[in-house]
Backbone as a chain_set.jsonl record, in Angstrom:
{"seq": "XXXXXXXXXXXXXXXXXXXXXXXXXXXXXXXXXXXXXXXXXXXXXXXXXXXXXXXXXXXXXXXXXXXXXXXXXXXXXXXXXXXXXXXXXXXXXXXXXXXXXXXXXXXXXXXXXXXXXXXXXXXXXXXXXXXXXXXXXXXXXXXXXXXXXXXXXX", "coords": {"N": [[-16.635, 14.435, 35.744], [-19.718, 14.793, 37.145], [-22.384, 13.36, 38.547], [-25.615, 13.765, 39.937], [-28.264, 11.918, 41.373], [-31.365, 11.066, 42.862], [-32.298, 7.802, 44.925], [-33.38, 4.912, 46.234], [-31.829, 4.957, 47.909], [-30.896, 7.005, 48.945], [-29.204, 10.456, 48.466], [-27.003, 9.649, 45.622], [-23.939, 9.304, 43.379], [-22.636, 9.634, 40.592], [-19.717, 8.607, 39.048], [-17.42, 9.389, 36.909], [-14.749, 8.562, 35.08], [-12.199, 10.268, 32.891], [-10.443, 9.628, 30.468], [-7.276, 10.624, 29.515], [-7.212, 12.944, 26.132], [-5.314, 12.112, 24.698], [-5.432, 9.274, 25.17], [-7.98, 8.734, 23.818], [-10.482, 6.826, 21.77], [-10.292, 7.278, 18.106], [-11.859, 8.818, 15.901], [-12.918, 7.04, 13.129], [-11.476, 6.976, 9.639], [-11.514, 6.193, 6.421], [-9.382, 6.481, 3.897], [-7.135, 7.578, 1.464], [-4.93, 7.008, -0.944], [-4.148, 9.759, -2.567], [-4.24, 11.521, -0.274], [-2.425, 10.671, 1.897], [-0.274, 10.816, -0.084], [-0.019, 13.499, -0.389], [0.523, 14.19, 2.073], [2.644, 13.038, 3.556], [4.745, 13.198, 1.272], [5.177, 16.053, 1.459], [3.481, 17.598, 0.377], [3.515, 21.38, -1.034], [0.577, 22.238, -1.444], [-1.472, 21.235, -0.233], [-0.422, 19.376, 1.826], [-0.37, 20.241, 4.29], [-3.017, 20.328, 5.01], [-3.674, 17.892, 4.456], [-1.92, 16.525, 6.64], [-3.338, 17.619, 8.908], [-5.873, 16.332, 9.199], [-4.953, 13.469, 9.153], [-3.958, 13.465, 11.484], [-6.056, 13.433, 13.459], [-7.597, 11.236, 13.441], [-8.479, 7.084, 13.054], [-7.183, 5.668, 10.96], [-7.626, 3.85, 7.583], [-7.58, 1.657, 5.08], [-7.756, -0.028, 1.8], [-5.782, -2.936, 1.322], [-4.197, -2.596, -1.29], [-2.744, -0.052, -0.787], [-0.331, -0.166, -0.139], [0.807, -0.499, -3.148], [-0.049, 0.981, -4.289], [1.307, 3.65, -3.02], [3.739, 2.854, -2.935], [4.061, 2.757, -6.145], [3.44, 5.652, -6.414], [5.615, 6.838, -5.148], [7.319, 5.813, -6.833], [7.115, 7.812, -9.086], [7.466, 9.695, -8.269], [10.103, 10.212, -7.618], [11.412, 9.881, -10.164], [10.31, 12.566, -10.989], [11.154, 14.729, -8.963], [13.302, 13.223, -7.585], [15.556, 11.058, -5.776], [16.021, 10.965, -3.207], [13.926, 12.43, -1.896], [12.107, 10.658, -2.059], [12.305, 8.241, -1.134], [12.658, 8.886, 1.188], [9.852, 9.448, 2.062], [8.985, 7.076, 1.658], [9.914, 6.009, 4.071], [8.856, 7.529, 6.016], [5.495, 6.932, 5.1], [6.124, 3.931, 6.357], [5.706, 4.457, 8.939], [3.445, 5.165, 9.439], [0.227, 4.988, 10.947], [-1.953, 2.689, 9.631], [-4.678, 0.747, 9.146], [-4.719, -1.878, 7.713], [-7.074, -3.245, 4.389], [-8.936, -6.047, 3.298], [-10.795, -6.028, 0.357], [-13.61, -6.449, -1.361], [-14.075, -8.181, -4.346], [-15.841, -8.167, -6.115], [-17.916, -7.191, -5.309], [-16.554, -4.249, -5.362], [-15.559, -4.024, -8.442], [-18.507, -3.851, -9.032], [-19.481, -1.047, -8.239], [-17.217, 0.164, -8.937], [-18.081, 0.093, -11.954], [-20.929, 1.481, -11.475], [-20.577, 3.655, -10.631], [-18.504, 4.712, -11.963], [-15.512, 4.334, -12.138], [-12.26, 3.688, -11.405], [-10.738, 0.154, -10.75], [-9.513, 0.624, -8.469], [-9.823, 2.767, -7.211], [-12.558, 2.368, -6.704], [-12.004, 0.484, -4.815], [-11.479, 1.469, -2.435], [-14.049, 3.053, -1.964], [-15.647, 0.941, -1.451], [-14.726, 0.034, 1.096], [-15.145, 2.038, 2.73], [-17.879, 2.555, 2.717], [-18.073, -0.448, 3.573], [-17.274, 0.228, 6.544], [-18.288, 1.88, 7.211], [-17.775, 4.745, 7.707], [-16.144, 8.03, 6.784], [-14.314, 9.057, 3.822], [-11.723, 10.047, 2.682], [-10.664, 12.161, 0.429], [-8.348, 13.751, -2.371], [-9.287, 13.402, -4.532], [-11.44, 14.635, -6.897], [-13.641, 13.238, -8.797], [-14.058, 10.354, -7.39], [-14.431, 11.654, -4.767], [-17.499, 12.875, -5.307], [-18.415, 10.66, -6.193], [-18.111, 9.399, -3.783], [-19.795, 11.006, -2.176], [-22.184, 10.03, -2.981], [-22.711, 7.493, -2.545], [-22.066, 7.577, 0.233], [-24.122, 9.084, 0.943], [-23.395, 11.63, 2.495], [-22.286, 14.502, 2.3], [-19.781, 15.747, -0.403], [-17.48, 17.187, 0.307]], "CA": [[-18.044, 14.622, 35.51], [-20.507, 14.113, 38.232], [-24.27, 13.281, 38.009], [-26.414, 13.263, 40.875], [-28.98, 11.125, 41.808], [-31.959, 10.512, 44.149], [-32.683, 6.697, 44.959], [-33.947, 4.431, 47.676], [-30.787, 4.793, 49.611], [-30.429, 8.752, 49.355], [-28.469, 11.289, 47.119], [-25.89, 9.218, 45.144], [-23.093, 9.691, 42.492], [-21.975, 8.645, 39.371], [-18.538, 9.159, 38.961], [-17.034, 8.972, 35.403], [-13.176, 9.032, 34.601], [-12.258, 10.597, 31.731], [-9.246, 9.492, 30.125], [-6.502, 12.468, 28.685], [-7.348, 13.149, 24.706], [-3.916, 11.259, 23.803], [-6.184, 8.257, 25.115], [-9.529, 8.184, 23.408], [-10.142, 6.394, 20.545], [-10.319, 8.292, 17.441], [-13.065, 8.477, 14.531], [-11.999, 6.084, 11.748], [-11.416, 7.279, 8.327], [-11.228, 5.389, 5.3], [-8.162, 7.643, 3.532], [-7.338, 7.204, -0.043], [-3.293, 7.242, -1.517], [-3.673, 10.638, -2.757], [-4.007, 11.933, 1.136], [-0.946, 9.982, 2.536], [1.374, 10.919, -0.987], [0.36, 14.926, -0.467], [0.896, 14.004, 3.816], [4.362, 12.336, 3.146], [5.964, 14.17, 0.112], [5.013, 17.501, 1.94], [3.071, 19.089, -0.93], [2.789, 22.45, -0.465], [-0.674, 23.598, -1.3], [-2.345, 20.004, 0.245], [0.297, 18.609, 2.6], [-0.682, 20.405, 5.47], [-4.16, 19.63, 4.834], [-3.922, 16.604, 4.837], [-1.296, 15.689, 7.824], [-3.938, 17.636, 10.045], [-6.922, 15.291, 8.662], [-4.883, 11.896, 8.974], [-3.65, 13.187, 12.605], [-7.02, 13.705, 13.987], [-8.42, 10.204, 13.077], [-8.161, 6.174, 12.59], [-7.12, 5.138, 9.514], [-8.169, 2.858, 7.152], [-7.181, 1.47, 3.726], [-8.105, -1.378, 1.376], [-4.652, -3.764, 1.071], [-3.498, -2.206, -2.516], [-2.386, 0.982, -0.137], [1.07, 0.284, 0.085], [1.286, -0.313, -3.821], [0.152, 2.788, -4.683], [2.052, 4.744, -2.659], [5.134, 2.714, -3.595], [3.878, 3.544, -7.047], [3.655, 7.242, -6.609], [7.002, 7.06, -4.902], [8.743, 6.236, -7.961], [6.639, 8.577, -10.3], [7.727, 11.166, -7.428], [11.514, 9.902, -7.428], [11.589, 10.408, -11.684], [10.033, 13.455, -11.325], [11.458, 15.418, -8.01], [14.265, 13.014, -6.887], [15.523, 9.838, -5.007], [15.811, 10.768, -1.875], [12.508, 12.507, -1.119], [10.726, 9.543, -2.31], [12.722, 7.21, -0.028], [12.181, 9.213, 2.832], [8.755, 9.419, 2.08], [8.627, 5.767, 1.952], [9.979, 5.438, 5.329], [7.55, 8.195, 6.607], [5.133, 5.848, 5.138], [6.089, 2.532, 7.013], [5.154, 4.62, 10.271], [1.854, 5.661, 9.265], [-0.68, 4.097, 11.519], [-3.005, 2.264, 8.898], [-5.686, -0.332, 8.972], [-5.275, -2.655, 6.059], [-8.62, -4.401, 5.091], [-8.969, -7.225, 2.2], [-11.383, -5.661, -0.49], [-14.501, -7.577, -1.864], [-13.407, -7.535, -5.944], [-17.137, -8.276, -7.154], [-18.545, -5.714, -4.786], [-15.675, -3.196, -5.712], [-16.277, -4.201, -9.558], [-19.965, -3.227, -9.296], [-19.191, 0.084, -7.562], [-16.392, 1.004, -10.423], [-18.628, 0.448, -13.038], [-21.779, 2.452, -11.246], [-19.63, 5.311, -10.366], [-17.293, 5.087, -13.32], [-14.538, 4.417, -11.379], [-10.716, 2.706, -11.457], [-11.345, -0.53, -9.954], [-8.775, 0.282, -7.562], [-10.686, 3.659, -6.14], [-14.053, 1.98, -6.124], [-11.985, -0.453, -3.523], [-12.088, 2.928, -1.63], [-15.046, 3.727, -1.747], [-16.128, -0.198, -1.142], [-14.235, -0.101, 2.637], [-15.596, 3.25, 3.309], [-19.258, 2.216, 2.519], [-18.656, -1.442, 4.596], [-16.671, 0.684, 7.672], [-19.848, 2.986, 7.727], [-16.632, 5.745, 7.558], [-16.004, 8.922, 5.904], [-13.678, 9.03, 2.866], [-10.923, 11.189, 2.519], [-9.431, 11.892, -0.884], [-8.067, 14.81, -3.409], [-9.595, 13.133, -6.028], [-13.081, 14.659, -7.256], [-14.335, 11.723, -9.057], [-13.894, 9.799, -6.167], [-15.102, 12.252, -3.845], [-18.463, 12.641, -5.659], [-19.065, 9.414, -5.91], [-18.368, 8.568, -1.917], [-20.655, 11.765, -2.004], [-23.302, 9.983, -3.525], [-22.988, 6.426, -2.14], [-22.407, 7.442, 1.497], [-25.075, 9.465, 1.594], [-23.221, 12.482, 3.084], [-22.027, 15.786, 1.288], [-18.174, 15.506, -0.432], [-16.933, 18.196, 1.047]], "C": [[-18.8, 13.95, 36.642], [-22.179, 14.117, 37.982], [-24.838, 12.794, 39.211], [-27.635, 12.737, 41.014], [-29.897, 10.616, 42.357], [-32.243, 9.055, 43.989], [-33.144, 6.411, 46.234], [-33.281, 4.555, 48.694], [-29.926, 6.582, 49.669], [-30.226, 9.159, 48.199], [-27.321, 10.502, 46.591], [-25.362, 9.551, 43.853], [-22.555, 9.109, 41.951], [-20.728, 9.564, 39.262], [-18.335, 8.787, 37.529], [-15.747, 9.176, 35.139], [-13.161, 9.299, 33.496], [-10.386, 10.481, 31.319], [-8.461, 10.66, 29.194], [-6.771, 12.056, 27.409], [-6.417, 12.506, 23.929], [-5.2, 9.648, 23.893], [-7.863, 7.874, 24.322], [-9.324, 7.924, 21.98], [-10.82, 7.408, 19.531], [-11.328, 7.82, 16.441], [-12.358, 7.59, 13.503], [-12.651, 6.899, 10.429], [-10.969, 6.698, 6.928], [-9.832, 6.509, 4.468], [-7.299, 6.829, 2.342], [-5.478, 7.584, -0.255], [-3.342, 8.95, -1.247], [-3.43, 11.485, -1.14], [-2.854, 11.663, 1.309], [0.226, 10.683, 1.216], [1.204, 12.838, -0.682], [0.921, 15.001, 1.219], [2.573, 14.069, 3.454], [5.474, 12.846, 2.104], [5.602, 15.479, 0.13], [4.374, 18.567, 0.755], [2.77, 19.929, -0.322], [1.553, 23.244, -0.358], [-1.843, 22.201, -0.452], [-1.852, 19.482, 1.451], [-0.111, 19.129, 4.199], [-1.899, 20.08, 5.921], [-4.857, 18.658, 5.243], [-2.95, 15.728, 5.972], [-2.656, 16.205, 8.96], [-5.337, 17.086, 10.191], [-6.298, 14.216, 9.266], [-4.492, 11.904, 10.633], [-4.835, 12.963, 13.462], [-7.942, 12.041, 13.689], [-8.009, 8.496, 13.482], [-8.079, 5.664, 11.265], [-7.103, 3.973, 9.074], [-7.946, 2.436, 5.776], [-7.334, -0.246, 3.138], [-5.79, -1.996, 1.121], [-3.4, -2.903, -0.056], [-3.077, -0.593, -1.789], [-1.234, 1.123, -0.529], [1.338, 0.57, -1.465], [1.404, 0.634, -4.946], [0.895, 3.611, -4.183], [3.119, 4.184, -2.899], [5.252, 3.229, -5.33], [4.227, 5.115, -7.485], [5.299, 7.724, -5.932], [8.374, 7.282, -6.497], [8.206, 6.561, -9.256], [7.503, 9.9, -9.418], [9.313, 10.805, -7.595], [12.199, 10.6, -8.939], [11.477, 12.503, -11.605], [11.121, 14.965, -10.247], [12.763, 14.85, -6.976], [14.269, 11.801, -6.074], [15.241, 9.549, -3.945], [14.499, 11.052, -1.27], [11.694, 11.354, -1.054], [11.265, 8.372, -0.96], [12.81, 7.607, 1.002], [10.446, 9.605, 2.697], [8.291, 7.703, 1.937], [8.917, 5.157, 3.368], [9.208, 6.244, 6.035], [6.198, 7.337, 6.242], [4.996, 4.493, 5.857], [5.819, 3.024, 8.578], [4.019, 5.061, 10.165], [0.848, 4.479, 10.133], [-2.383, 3.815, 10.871], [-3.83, 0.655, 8.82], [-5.875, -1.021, 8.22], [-6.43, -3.488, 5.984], [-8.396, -4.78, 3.629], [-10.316, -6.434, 1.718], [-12.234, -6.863, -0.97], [-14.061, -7.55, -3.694], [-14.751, -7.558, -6.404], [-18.159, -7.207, -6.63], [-18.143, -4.484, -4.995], [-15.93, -3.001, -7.462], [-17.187, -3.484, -9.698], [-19.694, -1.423, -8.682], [-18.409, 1.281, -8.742], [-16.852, 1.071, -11.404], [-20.7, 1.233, -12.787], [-21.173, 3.726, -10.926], [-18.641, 5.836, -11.521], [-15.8, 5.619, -12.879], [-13.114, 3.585, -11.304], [-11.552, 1.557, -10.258], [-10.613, 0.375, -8.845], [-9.01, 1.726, -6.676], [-12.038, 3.17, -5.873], [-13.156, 0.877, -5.031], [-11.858, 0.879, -1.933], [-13.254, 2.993, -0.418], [-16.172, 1.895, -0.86], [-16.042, -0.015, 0.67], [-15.008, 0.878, 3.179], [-17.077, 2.841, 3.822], [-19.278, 1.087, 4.036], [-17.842, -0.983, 6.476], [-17.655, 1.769, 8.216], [-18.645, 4.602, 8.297], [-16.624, 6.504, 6.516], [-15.017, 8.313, 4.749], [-13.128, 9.602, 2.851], [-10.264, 11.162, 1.309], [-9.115, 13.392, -1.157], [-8.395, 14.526, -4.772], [-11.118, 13.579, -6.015], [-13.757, 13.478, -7.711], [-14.917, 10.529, -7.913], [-14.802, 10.303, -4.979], [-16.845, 12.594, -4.442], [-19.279, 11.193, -5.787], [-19.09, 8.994, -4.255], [-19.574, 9.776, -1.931], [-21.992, 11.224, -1.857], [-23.343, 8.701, -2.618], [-23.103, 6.352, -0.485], [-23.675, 8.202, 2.078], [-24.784, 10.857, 2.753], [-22.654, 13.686, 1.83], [-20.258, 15.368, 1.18], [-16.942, 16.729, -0.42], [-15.261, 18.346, 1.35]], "O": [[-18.586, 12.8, 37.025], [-22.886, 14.855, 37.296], [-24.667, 11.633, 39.583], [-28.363, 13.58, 40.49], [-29.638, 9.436, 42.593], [-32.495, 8.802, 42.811], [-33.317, 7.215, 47.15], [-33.583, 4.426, 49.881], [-28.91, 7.054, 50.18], [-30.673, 8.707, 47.145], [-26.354, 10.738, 47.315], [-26.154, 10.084, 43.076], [-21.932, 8.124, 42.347], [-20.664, 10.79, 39.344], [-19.042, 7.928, 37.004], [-15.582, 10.369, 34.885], [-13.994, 8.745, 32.779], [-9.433, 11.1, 31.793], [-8.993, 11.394, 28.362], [-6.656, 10.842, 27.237], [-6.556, 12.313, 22.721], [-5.681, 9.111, 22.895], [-8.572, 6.872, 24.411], [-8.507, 8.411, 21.198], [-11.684, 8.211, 19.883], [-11.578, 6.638, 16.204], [-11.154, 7.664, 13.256], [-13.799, 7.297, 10.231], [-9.83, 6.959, 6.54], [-9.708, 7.544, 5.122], [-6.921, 5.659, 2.408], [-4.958, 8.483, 0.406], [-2.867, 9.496, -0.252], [-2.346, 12.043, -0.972], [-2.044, 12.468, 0.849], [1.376, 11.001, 1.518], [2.24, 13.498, -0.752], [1.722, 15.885, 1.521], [3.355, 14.981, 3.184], [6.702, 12.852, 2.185], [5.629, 16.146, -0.905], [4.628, 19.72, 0.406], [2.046, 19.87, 0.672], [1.303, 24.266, 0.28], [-3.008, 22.501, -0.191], [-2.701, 19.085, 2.249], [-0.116, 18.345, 5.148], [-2.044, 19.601, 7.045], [-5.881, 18.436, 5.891], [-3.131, 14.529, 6.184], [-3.03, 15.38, 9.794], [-5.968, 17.335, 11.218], [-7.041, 13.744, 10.127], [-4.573, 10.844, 11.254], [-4.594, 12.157, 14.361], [-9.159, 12.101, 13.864], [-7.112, 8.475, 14.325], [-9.055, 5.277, 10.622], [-6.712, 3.024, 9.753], [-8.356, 3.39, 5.115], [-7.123, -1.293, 3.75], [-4.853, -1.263, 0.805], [-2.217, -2.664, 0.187], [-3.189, 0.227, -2.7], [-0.839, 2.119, -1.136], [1.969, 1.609, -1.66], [2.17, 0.961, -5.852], [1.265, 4.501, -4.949], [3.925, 5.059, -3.215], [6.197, 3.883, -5.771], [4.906, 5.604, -8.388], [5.933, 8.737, -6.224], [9.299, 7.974, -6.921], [8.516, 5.994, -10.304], [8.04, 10.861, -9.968], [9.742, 11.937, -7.82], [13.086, 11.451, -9.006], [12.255, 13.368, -12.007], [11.644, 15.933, -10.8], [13.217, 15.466, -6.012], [13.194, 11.395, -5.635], [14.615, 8.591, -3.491], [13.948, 10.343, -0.428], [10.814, 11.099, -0.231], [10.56, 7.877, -0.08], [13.047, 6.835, 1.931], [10.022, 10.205, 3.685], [7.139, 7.349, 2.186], [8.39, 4.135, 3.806], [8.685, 5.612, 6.953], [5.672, 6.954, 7.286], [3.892, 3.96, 5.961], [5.714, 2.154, 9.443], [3.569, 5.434, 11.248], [0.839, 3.276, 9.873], [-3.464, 4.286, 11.224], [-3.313, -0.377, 8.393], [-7.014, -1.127, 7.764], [-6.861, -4.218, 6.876], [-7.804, -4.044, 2.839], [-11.049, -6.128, 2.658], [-11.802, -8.014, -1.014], [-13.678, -6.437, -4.053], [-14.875, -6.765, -7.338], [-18.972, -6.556, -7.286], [-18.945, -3.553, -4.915], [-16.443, -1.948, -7.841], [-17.058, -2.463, -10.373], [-20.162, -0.736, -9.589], [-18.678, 2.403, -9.172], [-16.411, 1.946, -12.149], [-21.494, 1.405, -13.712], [-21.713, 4.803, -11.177], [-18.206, 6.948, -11.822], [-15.178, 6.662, -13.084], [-13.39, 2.425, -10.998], [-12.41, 1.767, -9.401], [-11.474, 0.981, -8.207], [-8.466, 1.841, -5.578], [-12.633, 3.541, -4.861], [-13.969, 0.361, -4.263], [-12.196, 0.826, -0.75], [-13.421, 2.994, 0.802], [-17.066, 1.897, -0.013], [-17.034, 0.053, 1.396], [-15.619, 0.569, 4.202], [-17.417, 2.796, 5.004], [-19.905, 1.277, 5.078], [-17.896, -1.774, 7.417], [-17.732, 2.314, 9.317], [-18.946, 5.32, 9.25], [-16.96, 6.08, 5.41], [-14.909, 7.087, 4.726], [-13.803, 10.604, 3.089], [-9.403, 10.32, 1.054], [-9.508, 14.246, -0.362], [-8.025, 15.074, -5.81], [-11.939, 13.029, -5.281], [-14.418, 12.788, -6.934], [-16.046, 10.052, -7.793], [-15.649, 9.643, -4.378], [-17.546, 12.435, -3.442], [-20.435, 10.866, -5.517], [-19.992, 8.374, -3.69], [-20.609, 9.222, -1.559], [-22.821, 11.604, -1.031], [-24.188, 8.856, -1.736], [-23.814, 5.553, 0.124], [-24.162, 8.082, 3.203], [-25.589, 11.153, 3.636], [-22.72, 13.509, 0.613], [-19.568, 14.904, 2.088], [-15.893, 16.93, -1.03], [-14.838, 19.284, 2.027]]}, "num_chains": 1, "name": "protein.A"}
């Protein structure tokens, strides 16, 4: 990119490097269990969905991340088998995620104005203090970030 110039000492030029698209930093996204368990245990009507959402971004998650998705691992293990779940737990431990410490009295107030599990109003809490979208498959959820971020839940 070039941008020219007149000044006191002639025609001059701003040069600008532009680093390749592998290098620029990426939008951050707050991104909720259910994303990562339809990403990782390849659902078929969501999974693609949502790997080309979580690739396109920075991700972001309150702490209680992992123990939901270890959670849904072994609802998914009962239901569909051992191994998927344990290779979806090691697809998991390469996920490039942002853990952040949750406020509980700010998350609290949030779950009981939205009418919400505490443990999605800590969600919607990070989202709000990361000034970041939300990504879920949960309506509830997604109406409420609807409402609190102040953008459409789309």
């Amino acid at each position: 990119m070039n941008v020219e110039s007149a000044g006191r000492s002639g025609l001059r030029r701003l040069y600008v490097a532009e680093p390749a698209v592998a290098y620029r930093v990426l939008p951050p996204l707050t991104v909720d269990c259910s994303v990562l368990v339809a990403a990782l245990f390849l659902e078929p009507a969501l999974g693609e969905q949502a790997r080309a959402t979580l690739e396109r971004c920075e991700l972001h998650a309150p702490e209680l991340l992992e123990y939901e998705f270890a959670n849904a691992a072994v609802k998914k293990a009962a239901a569909a088998g051992e191994t998927m779940a344990r290779a979806a737990l090691v697809a998991f431990g390469g996920v490039d995620v942002s853990l952040h410490r949750v406020d509980a009295k700010d998350s609290f107030e949030l779950a009981r104005r939205y009418s919400l599990s505490a443990y999605d109003a800590a969600y919607l809490w990070l989202a709000g203090e990361l000034k970041a979208p939300l990504a879920t498959f949960d309506r509830a959820l997604a109406k409420a970030a609807g409402q609190y971020l102040g953008g459409s839940s789309s």
